[in-house]
MDAnalysis code that builds the backbone (N, CA, C; Angstrom):
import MDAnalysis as mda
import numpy as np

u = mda.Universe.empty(252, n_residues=84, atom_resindex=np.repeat(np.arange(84), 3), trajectory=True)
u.add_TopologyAttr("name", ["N", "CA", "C"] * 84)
u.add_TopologyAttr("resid", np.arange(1, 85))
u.add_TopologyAttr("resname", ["UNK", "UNK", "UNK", "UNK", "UNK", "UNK", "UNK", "UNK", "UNK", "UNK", "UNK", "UNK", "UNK", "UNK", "UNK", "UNK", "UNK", "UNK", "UNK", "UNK", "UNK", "UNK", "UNK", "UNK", "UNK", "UNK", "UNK", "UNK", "UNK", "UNK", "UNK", "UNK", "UNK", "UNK", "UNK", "UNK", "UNK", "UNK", "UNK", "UNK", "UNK", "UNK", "UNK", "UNK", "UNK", "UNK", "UNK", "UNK", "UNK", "UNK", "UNK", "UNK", "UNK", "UNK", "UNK", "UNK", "UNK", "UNK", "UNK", "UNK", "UNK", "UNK", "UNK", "UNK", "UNK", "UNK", "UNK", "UNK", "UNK", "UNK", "UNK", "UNK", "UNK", "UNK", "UNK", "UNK", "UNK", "UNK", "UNK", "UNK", "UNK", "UNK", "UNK", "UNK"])
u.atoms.positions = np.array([
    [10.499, 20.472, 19.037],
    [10.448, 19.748, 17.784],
    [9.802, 18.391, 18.061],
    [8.999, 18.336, 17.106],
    [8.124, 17.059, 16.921],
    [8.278, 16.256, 15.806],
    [8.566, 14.892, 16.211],
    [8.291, 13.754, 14.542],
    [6.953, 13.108, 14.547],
    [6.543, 12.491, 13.560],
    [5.763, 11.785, 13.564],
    [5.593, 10.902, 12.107],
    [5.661, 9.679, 12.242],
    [6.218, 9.188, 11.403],
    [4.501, 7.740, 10.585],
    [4.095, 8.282, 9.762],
    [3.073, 6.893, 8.606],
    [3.115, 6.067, 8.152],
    [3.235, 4.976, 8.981],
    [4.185, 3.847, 8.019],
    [3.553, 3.312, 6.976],
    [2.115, 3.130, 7.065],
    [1.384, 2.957, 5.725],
    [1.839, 3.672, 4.565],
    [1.933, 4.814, 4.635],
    [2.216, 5.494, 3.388],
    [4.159, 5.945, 3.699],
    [4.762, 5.404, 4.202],
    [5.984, 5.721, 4.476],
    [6.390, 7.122, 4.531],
    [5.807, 8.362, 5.553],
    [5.970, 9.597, 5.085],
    [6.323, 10.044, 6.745],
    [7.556, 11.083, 6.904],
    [7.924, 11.627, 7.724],
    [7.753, 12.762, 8.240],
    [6.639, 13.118, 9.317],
    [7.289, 14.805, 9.147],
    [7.689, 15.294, 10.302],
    [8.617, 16.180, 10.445],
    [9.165, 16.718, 11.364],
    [8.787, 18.330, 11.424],
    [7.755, 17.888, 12.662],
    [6.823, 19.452, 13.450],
    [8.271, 19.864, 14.066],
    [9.031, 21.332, 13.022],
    [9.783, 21.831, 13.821],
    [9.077, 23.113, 14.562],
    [8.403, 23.873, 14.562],
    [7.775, 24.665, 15.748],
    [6.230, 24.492, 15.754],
    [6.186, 23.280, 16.864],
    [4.667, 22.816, 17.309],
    [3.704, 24.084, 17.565],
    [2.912, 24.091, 17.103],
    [1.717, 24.984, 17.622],
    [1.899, 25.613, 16.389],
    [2.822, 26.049, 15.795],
    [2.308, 27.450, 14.977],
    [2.161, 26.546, 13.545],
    [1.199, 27.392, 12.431],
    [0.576, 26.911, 11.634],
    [1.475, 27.264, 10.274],
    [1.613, 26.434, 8.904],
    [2.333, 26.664, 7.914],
    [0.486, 27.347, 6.910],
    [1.699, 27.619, 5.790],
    [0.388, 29.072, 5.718],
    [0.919, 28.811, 3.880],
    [2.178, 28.202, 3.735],
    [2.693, 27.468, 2.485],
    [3.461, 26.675, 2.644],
    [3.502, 25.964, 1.265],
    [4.345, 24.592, 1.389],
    [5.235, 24.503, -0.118],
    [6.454, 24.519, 0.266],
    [7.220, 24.515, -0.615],
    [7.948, 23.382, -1.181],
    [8.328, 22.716, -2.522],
    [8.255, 21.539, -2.694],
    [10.010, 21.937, -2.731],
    [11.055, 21.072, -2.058],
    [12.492, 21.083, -2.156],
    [12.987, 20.332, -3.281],
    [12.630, 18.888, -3.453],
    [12.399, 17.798, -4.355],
    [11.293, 17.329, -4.625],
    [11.297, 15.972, -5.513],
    [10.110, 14.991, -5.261],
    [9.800, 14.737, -4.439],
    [10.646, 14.152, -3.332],
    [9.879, 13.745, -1.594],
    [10.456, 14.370, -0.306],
    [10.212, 15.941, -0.760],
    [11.120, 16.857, 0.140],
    [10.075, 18.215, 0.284],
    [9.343, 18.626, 1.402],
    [8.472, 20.008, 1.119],
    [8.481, 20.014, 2.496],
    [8.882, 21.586, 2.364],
    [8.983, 22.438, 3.187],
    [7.966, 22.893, 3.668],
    [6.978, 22.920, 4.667],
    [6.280, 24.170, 5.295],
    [6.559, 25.611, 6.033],
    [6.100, 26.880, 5.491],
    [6.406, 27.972, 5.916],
    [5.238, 28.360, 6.692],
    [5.780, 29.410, 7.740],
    [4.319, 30.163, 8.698],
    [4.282, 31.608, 7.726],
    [3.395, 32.768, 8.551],
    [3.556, 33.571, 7.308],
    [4.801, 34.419, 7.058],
    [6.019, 34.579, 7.772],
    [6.690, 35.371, 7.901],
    [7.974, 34.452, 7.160],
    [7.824, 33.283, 6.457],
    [8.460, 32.379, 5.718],
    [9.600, 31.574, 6.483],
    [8.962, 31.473, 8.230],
    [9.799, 30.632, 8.508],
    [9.658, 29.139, 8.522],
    [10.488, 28.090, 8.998],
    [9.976, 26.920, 8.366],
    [9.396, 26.697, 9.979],
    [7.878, 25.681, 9.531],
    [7.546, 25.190, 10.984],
    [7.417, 23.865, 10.757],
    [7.992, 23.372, 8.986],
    [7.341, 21.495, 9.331],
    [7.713, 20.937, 7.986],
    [8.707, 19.917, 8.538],
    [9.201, 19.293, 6.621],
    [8.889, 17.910, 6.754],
    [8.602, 17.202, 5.601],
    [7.488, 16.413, 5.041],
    [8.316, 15.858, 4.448],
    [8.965, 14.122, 4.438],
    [9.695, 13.533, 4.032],
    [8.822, 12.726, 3.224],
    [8.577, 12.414, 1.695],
    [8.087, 11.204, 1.516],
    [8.946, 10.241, 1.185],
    [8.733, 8.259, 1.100],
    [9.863, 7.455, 0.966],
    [10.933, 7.586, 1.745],
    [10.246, 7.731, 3.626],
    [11.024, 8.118, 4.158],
    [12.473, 7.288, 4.989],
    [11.951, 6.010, 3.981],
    [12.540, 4.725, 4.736],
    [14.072, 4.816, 3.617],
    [14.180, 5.057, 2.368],
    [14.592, 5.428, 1.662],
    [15.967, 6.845, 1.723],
    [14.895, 7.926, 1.955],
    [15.269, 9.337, 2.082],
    [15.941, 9.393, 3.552],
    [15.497, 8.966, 3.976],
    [16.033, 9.008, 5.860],
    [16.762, 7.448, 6.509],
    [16.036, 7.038, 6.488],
    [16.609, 5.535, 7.106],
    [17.886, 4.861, 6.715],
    [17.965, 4.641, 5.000],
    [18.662, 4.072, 4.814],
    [19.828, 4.742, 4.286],
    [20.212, 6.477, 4.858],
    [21.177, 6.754, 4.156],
    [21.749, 6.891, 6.215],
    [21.015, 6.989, 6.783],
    [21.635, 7.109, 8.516],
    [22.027, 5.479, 8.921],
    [20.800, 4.614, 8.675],
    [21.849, 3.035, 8.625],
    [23.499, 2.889, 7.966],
    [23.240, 3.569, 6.928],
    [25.023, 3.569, 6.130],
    [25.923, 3.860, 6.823],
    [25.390, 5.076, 7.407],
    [26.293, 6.130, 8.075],
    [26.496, 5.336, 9.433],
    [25.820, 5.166, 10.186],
    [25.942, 4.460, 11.254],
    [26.897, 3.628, 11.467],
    [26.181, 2.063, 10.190],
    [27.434, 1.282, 9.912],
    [28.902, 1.683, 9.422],
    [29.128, 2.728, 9.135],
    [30.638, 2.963, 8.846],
    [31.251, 3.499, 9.637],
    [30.160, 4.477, 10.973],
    [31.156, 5.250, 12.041],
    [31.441, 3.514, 13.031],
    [30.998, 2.494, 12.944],
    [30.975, 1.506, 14.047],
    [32.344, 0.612, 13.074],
    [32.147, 0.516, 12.227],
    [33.312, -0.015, 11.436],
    [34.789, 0.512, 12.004],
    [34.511, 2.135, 11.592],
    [35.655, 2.918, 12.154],
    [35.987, 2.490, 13.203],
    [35.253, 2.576, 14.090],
    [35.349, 2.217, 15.834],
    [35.781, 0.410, 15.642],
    [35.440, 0.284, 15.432],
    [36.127, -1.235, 15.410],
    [37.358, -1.565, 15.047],
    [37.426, -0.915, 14.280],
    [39.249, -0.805, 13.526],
    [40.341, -0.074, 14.773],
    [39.782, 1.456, 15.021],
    [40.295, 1.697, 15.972],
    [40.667, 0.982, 17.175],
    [39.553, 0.365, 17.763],
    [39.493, -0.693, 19.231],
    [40.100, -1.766, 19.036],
    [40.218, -2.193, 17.224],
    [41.392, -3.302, 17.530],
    [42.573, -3.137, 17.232],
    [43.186, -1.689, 17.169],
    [44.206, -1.235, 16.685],
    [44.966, -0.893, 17.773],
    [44.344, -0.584, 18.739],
    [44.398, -0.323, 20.243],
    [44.953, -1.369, 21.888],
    [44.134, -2.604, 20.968],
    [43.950, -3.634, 21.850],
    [45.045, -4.344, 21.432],
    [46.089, -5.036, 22.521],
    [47.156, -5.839, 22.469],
    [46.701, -7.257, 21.618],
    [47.391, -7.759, 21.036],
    [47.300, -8.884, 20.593],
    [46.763, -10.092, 21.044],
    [45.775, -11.246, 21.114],
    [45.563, -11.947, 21.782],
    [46.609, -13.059, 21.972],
    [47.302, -13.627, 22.919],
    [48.111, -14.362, 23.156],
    [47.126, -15.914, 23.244],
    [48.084, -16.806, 23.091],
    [47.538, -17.895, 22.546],
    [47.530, -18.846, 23.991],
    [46.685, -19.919, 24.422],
    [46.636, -20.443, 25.096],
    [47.812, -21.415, 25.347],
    [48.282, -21.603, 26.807],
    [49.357, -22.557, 27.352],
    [48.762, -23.658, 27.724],
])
């Protein structure tokens, strides 16, 4: 599997089986299409607004599993005792 990512035009696509050729392209959404080879498997999906569609829903996600983890690690960690 291959990415390759346009930042001019903000568009993502992810070459899932390099070498072999899509033969159709199927639209999922507005900025969502699928490429098929001929036997209709997928070899390559095409993100457009990918900063949008991709980026900023895995930043969210990110920030809330580290949140979690933070809560945990200080839930964990003894109290800080105060200086003598």
């Amino acid at each position: 599997m291959k990415t390759r990512y346009d930042g001019k035009h903000d568009i993502l696509y992810i070459d899932v089986a390099p070498g072999k050729k899509a033969c159709d392209t199927q639209p999922l959404d507005d900025d969502i299409f699928v490429d098929l080879d001929e036997e209709g498997n997928i070899v390559g999906i095409e993100v457009w607004s990918a900063s949008r569609n991709i980026a900023e829903p895995m930043a969210e996600q990110l920030l809330e599993k580290v949140r979690k983890a933070l809560e945990t690690t200080a839930e964990k960690s003894p109290a800080p005792r105060a200086p003598f």
